[in-house]
N, C-alpha and C positions, 0 to 999 in steps of 0.2 A: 159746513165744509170741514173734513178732516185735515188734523194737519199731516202735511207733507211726511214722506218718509224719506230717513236720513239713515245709513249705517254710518256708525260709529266704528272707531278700533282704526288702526291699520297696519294689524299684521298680515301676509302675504294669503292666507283664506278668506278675509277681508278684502281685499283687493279684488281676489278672482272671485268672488261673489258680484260683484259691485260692478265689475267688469264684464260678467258672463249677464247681468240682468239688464247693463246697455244695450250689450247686445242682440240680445234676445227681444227685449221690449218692441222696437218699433216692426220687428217681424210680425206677420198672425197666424204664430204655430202653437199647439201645444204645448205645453210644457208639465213635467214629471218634476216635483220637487221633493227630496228625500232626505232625512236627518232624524235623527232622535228628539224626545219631546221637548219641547220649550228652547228649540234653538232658533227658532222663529223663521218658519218656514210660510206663514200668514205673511208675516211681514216682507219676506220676499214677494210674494206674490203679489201683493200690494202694492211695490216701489217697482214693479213690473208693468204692473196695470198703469201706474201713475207715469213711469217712459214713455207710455203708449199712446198710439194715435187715436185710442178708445178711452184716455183721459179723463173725458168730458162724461163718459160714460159710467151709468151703475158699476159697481163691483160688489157683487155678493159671496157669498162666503156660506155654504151649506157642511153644516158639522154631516156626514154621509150615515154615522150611526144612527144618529137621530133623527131625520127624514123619513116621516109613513114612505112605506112603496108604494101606498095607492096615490098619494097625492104628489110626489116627486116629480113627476112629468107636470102635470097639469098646472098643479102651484108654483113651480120652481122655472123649469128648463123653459117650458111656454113663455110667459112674460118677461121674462129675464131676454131669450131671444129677439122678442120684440123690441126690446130697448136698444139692443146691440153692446150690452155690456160685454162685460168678464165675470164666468162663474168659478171659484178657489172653493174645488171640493176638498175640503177639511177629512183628514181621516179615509182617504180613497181608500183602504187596505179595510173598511167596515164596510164599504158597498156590499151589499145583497146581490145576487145573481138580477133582480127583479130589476133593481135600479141599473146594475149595470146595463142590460138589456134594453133599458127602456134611453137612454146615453146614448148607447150606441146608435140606436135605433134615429134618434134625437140627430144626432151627428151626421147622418147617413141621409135623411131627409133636409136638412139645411144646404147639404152640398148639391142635391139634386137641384132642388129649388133654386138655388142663389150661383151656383155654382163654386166653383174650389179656387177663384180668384180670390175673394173676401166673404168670409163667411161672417154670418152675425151675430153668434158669440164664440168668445176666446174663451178657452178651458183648460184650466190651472189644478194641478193637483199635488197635493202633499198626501205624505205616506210614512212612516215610519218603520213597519217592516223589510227588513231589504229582500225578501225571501220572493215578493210576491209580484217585483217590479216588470216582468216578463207579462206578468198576465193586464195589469194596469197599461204596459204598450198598445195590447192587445185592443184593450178596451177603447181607450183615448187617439189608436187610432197612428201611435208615433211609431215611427220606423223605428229598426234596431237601432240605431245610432244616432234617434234624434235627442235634442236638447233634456236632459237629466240634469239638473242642480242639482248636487249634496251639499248641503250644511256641514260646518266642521261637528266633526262633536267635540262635546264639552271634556276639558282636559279634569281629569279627577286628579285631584288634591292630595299628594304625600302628608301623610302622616305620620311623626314620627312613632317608632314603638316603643312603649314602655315594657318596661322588662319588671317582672312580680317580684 
């Protein structure tokens, strides 16, 4: 069992981190999670899943660059869906057109099937570039104005200057 996840800090982007993942959590919506590297955008996703009435459930974590396309559906989204976890595509903005497609395609057949009451996996994505968040809606399926987390970013560190 992993341990629990805790945000630390409590400056006011901490808060509204901590606050928008209660919220968030006990829904079964997508979520778009965005920030620069190592601002632990895993780890939200994680104490997202752990709010969750999917708890009890797997939580994987697919790095998207390094996923073959041939096996992405088959190895991945299949079994994963049967369990009724949460899959945290690491790197959404390195998807392939192939994997995207095959997501969608994945997404699209679970709502038929199961219907758009509760569907049986939750799908979580981080991203790093902001350029690209339009088309990752597209993909995942979120309205324009559904739930996007940003991560603060990391404040860089005045240095004084030396003078020659």
């Amino acid at each position: 069992m992993l341990t629990p996840i805790r945000l630390t800090g409590s400056s006011l982007a901490v808060r509204e981190i901590d606050d928008e993942t209660t919220r968030i959590a006990p829904l079964d919506v997508r979520v778009l999670i965005t920030g620069e590297s190592g601002v632990g955008k895993q780890t939200i996703a994680r104490l997202i899943h752990e709010r969750s009435p999917r708890a009890n459930r797997p939580f994987v974590t697919i790095d998207c660059g390094a996923v073959a396309d041939a096996t992405f559906e088959s190895e991945w989204l299949a079994p994963l869906t049967a369990a009724g976890g949460t899959l945290f595509l690491r790197g959404a903005e390195e998807m392939s057109v192939h994997k995207q497609w095959a997501l969608h395609r994945h997404l699209e057949s679970m709502y038929e099937a199961y219907g758009a009451v509760r569907p049986r996996l939750r799908v979580l994505a981080g991203q790093v570039r902001f350029e690209s968040i339009a088309v990752k809606r597209a993909v995942l399926g979120l309205p324009a104005d559904g739930p996007v987390i940003g991560t603060p970013r990391p404040r860089s560190v005045a240095r004084p200057r030396t003078t020659p």
